[in-house]
LUMTIPA-178056 format. One record per residue (C-alpha): residue number from 1; residue in one letter; y, x, z. Coordinates in Angstrom, 2 decimals, always signed. Layout:
% residues N
[NUM; A; [Y; X; Z]]
...
//
This chain:
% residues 386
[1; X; [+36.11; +25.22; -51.36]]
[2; X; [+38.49; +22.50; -49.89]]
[3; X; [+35.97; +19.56; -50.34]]
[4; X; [+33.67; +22.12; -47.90]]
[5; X; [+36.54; +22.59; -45.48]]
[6; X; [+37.18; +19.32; -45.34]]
[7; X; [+33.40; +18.06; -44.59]]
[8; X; [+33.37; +20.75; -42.30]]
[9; X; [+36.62; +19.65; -40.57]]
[10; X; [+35.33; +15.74; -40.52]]
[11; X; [+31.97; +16.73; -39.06]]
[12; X; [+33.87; +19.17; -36.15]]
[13; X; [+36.11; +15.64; -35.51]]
[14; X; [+33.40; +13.80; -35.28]]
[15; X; [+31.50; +16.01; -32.77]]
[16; X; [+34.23; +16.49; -30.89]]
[17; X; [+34.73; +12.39; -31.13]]
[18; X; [+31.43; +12.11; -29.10]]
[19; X; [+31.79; +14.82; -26.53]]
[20; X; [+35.09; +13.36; -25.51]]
[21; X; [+33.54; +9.73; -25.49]]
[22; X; [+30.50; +11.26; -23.59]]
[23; X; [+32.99; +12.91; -21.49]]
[24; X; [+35.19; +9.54; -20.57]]
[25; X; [+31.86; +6.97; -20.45]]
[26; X; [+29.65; +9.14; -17.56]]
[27; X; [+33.12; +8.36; -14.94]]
[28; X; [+34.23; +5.57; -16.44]]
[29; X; [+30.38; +4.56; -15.63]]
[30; X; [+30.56; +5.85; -12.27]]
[31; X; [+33.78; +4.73; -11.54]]
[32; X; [+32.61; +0.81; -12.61]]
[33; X; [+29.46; +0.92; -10.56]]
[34; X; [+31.03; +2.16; -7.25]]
[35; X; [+34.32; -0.33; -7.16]]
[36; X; [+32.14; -3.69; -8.64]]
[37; X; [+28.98; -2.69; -6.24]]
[38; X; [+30.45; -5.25; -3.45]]
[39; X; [+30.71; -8.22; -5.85]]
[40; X; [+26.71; -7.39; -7.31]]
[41; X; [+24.85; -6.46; -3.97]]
[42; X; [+27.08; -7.09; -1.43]]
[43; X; [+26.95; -3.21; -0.62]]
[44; X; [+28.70; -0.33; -0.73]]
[45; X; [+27.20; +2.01; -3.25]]
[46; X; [+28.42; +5.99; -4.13]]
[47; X; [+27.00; +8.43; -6.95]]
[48; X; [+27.96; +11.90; -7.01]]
[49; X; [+27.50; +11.66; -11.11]]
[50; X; [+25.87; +9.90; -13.59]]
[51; X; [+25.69; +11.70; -17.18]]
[52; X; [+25.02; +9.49; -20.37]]
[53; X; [+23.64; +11.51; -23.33]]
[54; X; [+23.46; +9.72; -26.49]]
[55; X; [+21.90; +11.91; -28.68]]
[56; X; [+18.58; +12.00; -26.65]]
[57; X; [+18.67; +8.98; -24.96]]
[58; X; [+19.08; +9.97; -21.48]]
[59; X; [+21.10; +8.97; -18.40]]
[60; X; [+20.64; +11.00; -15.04]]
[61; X; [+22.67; +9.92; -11.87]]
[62; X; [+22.90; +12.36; -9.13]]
[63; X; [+23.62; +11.54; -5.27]]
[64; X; [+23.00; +7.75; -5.34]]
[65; X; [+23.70; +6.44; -2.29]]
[66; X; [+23.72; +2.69; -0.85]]
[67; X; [+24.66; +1.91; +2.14]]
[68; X; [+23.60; -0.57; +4.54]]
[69; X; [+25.67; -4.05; +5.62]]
[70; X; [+27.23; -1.95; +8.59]]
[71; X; [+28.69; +0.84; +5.43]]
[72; X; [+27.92; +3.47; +7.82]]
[73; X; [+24.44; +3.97; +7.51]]
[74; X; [+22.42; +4.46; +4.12]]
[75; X; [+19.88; +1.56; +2.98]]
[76; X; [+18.31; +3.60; +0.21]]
[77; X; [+19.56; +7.01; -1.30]]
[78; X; [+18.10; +9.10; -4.15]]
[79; X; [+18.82; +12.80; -5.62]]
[80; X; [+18.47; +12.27; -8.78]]
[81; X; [+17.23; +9.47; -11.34]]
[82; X; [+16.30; +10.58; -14.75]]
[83; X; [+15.34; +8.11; -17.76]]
[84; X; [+14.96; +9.16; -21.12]]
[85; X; [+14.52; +6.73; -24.12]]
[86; X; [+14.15; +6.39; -28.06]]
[87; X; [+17.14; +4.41; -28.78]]
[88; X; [+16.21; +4.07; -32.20]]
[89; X; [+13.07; +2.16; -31.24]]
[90; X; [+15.85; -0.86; -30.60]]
[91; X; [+16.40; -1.12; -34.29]]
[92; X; [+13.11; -3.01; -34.43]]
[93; X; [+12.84; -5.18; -31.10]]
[94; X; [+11.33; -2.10; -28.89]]
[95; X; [+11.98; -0.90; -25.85]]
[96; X; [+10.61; +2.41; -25.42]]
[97; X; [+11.08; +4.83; -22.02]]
[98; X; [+9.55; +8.18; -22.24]]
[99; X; [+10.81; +9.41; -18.75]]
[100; X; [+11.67; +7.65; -15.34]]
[101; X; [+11.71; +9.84; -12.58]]
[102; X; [+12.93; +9.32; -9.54]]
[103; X; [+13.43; +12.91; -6.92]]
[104; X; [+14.31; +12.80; -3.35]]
[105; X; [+14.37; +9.07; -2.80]]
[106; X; [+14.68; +7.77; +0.98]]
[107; X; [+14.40; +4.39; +1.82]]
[108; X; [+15.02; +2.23; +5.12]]
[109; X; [+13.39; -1.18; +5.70]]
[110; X; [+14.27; -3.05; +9.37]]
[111; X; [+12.44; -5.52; +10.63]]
[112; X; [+15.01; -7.28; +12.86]]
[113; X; [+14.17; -10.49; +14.91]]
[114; X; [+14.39; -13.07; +12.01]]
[115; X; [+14.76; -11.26; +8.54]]
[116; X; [+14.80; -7.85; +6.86]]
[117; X; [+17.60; -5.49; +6.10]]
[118; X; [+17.18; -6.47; +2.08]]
[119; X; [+16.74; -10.52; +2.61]]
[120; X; [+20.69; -10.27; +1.71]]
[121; X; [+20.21; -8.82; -0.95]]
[122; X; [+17.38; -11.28; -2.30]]
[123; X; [+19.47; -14.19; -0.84]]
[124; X; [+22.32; -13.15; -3.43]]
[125; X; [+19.79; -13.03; -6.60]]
[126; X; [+17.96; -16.24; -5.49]]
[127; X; [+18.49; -19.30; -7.27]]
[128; X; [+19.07; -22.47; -5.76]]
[129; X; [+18.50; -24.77; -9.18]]
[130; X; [+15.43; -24.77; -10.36]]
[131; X; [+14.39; -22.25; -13.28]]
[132; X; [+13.29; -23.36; -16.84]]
[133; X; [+10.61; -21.28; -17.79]]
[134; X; [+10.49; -20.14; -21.33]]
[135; X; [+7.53; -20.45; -22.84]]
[136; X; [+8.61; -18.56; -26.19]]
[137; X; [+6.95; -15.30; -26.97]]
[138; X; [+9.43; -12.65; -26.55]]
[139; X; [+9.77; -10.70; -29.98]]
[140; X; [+10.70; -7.32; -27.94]]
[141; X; [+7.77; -5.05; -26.91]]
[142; X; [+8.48; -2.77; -24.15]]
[143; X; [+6.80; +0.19; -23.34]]
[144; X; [+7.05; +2.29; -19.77]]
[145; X; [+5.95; +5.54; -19.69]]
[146; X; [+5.36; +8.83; -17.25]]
[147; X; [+7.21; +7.02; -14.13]]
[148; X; [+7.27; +9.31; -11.50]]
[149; X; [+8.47; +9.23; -7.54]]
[150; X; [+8.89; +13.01; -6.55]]
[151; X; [+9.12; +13.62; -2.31]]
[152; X; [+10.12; +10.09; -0.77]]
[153; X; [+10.52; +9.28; +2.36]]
[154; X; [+10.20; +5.58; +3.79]]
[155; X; [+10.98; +4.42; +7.57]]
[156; X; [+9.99; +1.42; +8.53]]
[157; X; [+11.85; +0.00; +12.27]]
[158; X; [+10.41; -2.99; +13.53]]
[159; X; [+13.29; -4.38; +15.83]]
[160; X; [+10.45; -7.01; +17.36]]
[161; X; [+8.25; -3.87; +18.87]]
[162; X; [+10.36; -1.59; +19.13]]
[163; X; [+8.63; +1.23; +16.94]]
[164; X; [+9.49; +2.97; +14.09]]
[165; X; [+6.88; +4.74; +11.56]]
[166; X; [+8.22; +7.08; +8.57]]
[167; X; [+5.91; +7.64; +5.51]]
[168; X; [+6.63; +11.42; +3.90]]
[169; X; [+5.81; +13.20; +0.92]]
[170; X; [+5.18; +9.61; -0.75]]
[171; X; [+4.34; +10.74; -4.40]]
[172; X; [+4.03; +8.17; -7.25]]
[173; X; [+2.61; +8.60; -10.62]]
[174; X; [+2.53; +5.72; -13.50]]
[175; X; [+1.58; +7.49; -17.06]]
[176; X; [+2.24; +4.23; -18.61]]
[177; X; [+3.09; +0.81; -17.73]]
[178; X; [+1.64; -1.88; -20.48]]
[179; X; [+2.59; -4.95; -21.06]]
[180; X; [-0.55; -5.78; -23.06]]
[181; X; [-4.24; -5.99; -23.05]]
[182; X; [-4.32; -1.91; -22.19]]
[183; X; [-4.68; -1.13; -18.65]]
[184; X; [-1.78; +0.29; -16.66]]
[185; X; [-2.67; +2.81; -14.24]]
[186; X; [-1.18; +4.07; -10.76]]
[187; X; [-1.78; +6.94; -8.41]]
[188; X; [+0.29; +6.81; -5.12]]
[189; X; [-0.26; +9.37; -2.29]]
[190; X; [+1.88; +9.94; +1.24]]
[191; X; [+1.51; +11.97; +4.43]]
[192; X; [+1.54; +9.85; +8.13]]
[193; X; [+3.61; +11.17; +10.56]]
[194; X; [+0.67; +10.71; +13.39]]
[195; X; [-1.85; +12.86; +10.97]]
[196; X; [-3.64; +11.97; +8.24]]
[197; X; [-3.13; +11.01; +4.46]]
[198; X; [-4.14; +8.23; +2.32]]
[199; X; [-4.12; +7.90; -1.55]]
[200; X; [-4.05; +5.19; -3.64]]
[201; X; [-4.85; +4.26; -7.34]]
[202; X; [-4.51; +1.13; -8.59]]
[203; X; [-5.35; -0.37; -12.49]]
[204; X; [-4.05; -3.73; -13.82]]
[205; X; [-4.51; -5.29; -17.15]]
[206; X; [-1.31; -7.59; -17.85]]
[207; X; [-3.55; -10.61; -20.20]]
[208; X; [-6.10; -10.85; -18.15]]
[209; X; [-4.17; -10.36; -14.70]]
[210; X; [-7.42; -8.34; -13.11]]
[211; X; [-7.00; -5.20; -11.32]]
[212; X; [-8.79; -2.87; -9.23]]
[213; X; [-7.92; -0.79; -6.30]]
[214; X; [-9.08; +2.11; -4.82]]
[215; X; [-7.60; +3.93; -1.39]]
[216; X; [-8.97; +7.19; +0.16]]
[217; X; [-7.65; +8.05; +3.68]]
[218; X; [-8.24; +11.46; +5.25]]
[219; X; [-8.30; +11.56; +8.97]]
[220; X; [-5.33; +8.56; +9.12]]
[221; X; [-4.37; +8.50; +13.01]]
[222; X; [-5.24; +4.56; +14.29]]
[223; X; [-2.59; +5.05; +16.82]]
[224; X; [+0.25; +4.13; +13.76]]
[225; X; [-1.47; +0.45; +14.43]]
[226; X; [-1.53; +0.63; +18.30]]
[227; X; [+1.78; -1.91; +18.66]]
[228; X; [-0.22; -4.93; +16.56]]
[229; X; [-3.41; -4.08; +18.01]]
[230; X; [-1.88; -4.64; +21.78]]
[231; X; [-0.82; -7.98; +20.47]]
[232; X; [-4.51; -9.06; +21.43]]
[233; X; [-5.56; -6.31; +23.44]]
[234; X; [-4.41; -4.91; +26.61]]
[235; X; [-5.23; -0.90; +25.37]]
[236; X; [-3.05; +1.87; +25.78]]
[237; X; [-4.51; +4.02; +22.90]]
[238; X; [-7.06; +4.54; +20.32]]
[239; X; [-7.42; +8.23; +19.59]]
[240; X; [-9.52; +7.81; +16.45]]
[241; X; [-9.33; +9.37; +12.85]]
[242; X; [-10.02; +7.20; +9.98]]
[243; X; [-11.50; +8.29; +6.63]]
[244; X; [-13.53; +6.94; +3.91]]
[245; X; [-12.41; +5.06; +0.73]]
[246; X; [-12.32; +0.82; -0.03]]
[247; X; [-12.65; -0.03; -3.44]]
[248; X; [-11.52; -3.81; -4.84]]
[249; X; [-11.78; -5.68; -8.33]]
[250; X; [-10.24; -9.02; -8.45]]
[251; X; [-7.85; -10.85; -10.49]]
[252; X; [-4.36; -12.36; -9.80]]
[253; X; [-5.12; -15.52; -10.71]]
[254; X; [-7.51; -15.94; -7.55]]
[255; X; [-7.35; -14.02; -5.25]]
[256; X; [-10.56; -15.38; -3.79]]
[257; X; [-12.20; -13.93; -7.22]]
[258; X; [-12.29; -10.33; -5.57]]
[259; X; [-15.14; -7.50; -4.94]]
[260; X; [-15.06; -5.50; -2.18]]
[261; X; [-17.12; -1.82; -1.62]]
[262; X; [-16.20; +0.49; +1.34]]
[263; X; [-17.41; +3.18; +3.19]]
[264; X; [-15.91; +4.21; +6.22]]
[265; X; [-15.48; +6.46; +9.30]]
[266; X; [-14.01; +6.13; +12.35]]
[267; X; [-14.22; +9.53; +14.51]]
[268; X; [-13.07; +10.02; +18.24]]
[269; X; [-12.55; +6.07; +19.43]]
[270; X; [-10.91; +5.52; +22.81]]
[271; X; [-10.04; +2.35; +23.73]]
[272; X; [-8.92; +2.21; +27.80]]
[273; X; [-8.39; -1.30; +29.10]]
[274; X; [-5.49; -0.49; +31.39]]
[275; X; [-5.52; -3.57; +33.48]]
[276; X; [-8.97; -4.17; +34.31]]
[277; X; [-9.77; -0.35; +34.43]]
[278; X; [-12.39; +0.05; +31.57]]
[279; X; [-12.81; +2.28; +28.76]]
[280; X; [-14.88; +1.92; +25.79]]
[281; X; [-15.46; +5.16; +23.54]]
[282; X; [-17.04; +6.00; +20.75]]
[283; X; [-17.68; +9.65; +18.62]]
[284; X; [-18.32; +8.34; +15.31]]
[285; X; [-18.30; +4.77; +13.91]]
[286; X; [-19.64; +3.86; +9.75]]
[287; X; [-19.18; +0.88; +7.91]]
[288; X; [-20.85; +0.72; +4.72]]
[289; X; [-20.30; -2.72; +2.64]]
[290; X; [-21.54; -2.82; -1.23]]
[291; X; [-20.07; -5.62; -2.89]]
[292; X; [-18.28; -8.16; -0.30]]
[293; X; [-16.78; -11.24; -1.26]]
[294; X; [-15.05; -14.23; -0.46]]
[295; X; [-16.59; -17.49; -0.73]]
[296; X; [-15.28; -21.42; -0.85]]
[297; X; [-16.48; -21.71; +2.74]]
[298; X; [-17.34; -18.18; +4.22]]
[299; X; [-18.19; -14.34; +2.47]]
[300; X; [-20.90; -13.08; +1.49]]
[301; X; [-22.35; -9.36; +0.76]]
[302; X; [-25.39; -7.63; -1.10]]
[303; X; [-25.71; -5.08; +2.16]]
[304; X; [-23.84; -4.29; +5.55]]
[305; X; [-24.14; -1.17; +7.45]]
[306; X; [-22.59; -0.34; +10.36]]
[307; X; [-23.32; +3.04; +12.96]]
[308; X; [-22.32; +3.94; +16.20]]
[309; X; [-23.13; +7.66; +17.94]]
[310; X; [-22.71; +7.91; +21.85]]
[311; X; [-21.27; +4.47; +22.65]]
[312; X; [-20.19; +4.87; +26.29]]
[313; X; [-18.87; +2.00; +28.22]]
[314; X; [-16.95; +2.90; +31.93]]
[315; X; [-16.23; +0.80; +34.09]]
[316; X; [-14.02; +1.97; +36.93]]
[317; X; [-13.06; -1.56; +38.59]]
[318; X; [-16.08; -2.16; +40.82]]
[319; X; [-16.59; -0.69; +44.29]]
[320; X; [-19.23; +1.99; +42.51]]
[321; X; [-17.86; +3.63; +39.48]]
[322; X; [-19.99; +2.09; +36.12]]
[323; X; [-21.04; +4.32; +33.08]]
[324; X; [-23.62; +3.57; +30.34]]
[325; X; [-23.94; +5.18; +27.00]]
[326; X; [-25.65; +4.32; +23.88]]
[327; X; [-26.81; +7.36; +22.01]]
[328; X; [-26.90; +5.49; +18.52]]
[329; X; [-26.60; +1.60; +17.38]]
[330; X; [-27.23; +0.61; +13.83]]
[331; X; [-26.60; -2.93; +13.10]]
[332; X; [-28.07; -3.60; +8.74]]
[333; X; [-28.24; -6.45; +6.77]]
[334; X; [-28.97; -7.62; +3.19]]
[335; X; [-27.94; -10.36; +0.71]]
[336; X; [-25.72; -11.88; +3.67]]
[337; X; [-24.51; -15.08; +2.54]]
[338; X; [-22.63; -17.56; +5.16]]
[339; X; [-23.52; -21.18; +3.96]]
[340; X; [-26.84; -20.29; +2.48]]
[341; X; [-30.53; -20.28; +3.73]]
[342; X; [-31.13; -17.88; +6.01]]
[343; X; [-29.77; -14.57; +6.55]]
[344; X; [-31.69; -12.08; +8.79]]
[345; X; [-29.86; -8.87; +10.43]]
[346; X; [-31.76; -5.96; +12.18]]
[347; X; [-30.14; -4.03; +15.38]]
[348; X; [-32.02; -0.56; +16.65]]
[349; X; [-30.21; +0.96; +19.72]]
[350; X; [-31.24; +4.65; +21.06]]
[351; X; [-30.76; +4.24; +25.16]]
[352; X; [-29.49; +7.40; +26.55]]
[353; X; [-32.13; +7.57; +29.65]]
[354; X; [-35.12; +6.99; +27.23]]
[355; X; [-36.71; +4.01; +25.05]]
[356; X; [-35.01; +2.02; +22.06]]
[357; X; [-33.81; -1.46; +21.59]]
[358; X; [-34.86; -3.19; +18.59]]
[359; X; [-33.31; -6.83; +17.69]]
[360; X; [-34.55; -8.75; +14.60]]
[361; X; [-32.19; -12.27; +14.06]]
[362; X; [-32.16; -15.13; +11.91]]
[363; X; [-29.42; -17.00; +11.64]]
[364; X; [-29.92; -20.57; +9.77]]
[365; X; [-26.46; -20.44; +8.48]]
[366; X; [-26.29; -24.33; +7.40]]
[367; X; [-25.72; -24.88; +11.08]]
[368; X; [-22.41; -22.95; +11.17]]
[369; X; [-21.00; -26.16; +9.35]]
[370; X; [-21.80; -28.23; +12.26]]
[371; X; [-20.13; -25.68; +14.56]]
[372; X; [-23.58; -24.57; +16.23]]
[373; X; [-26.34; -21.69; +15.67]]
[374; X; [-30.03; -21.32; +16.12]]
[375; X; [-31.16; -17.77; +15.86]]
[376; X; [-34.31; -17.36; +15.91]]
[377; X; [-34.32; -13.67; +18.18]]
[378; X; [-37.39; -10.96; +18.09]]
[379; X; [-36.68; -7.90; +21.01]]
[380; X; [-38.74; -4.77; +20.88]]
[381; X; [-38.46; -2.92; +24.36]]
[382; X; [-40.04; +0.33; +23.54]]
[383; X; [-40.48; +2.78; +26.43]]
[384; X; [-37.01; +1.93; +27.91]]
[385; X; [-36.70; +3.12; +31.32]]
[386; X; [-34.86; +0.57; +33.82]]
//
C-alpha cells in the first residue's frame, strides 16, 4: 500500500512539475519576445498571451501586435495564432504541423516616395557577404498542413498617388504545404472595397518548380486601378465591372515557359477624356484567349476573341456636338503567331444607322522584325448607309 502511495505521490509531483513549468514558460515567453523585439526587428512588438502546451504540441498567442517605426501606429496585428504539432515526429528528423491558423490578422503596407514601410525590416535580415549555398540534402522532412487565414484585412497607402485601397474578408486556405514531388495547393479569396470579389487558387509542385493559377473575379470595380491608369491617360473614371476567370501553367524556372487561357467581361465602360471633352463607352466588352504564350521574340495564341456591344464614341469639343455608336464589333483570330508566316484576323462591325463592316487582314509578320508591315486589307461595305 505505501509503494502505491508513493507512485501515486511521484506521479501528482510530477504533474504538478509541468503545470508550474507550463505556468512560468507562456510569460517568461511573452515577457522575452516583447523586451528583445527592438534588437530582432527594430520594432516594438506586444502580445496579450501566448500559451505553450506540451502535451499536445500547441502554442497560441493572443493580441499580437507590432507596431510601426513611429511606435504609435500598428504595422501588422493578429487575434490569435494557433499551431499545433507532433513533437514526437522530431525524434526521427520530422517536422510535422497539423494546425496553423491565423484569426483576425490586419496588415499595413505604405508605399512612401522611395521604399516601403517593411524595407527596414528586410534591410536588418539582409546579408551583405555573400551566402554559401549548401548543396547537402537536408535529412529533416517537413510537413505543413491545414494553414488557414480567417477575416484579414490588408491596406495598402501609396504615398506617391495619394490613394489608399483596403482588401477585407481576405480568407486563405493551404490543406498542405509539400516539400516534395506532391502538389501543394492554395485557395485565397477577399472582398474590394469598390465592389466586387476575386478568388484565387494556386498549385505548385516543389521538384519540378511548375505551378498553375487560376483567379475568378465577380463584378471587381476597375475604378481600384483608376490612379495607374491616369498615368497614361487623361480619364476621370471607368465605371466598369470585371468578371471572368484567367487560368496559367508555367514553371519557375522560366517564366517565359507559361500558358495562358482567359475569358473575360468587362460590363458598363466609361472612359471621359476630361481635357479634350470626349467620352468613349462601352456596355459589354469579351476577351476570350485559349492557350497564349510568350515567345523568344513576340506571343503567340491558338485563338483570340474579343466583343464589343454599343460602342459609342462622343465627341463634345467641336462647334457641333459628335456621337457615333457601334452596335457590335467582333475582332477573331486563329493560330496567331508573331514571327511566323502569316497570320490573318477577321473584324465584322454592326453600324447603328444600318449596313455592316467587314475587314479581312493579313499581316506578313516577318516584316515586324524590320520595324514595318504590309497587310494585305479586304473591306466588305454591305448596305451601310452614309
Amino acid at each position: 500500500m505505501n509503494k502505491c502511495i508513493k507512485i501515486i505521490l511521484i506521479l501528482a509531483a510530477v504533474i504538478i512539475g509541468l503545470l508550474l513549468l507550463i505556468m512560468a514558460v507562456s510569460p517568461i515567453a511573452k515577457h522575452v519576445v516583447e523586451k528583445h523585439s527592438q534588437d530582432w526587428i527594430g520594432r516594438d512588438v506586444t502580445v496579450e498571451r501566448i500559451f505553450i502546451n506540451p502535451f499536445n504540441g500547441s502554442v497560441t498567442i493572443d493580441g499580437f501586435a507590432c507596431k510601426e517605426q513611429n511606435r504609435t501606429t500598428d504595422f501588422l496585428a493578429f487575434q490569435q495564432l494557433y499551431v499545433n504539432a507532433k513533437l514526437w515526429k522530431l525524434l526521427g528528423k520530422n517536422v510535422d504541423l497539423q494546425h496553423i491558423h491565423l484569426t483576425d490578422f490586419t496588415g499595413e503596407v505604405l508605399n512612401g516616395d522611395s521604399c516601403f514601410n517593411f524595407t527596414d525590416i528586410i534591410n536588418r535580415f539582409s546579408k551583405d557577404s555573400q551566402e554559401v549555398t549548401d548543396t547537402m540534402p537536408s535529412k529533416w522532412h517537413v510537413a505543413l498542413n491545414d494553414i488557414r487565414l480567417i477575416n484579414g484585412k490588408l491596406v495598402y497607402i501609396d504615398v506617391p498617388r495619394d490613394k489608399q485601397w483596403s482588401i477585407d474578408n481576405v480568407n486563405l486556405q493551404i490543406p498542405g504545404l509539400y516539400f516534395g514531388p506532391q502538389q501543394s495547393n492554395a485557395g485565397l479569396q477577399f472582398n474590394l472595397p469598390e465592389g466586387g470579389t476575386v478568388a484565387l487558387t494556386a498549385g505548385y509542385v516543389m521538384t519540378t518548380r511548375r505551378y498553375a493559377l487560376t483567379l475568378n473575379m465577380d463584378t471587381v470595380n476597375t475604378d481600384i486601378a483608376l490612379p495607374f491608369i491616369q498615368e497614361s491617360l487623361p480619364v476621370s473614371e471607368l465605371g466598369a465591372d470585371l468578371s471572368g476567370w484567367i487560368h496559367i501553367d508555367g514553371s519557375l524556372d522560366n517564366l517565359k515557359d507559361m500558358i495562358a487561357t482567359c475569358d473575360l467581361r468587362l460590363d458598363g465602360l466609361i472612359l471621359p477624356f476630361v481635357d479634350k471633352k470626349m467620352t468613349i463607352m462601352a456596355d459589354t466588352i469579351t476577351v476570350n484567349m485559349l492557350n497564349g504564350r510568350l515567345l523568344e521574340h513576340g506571343f503567340a495564341a491558338d485563338t483570340i476573341r474579343v466583343g464589343l456591344e454599343n460602342l459609342t464614341y462622343d465627341d463634345r469639343s467641336m462647334a457641333k456636338p459628335f456621337t457615333y455608336t457601334i452596335t457590335s464589333l467582333s475582332l477573331s483570330g486563329d493560330e496567331l503567331k508573331t514571327g511566323g508566316e502569316t497570320n490573318q484576323i477577321f473584324l465584322n462591325a454592326g453600324l447603328l444607322h444600318g449596313g455592316k463592316l467587314k475587314v479581312d487582314v493579313e499581316v506578313d509578320n516577318p516584316m515586324f522584325t524590320s520595324g514595318t508591315v504590309t497587310p494585305a486589307v479586304k473591306v466588305d461595305l454591305s448596305g451601310i448607309l452614309v
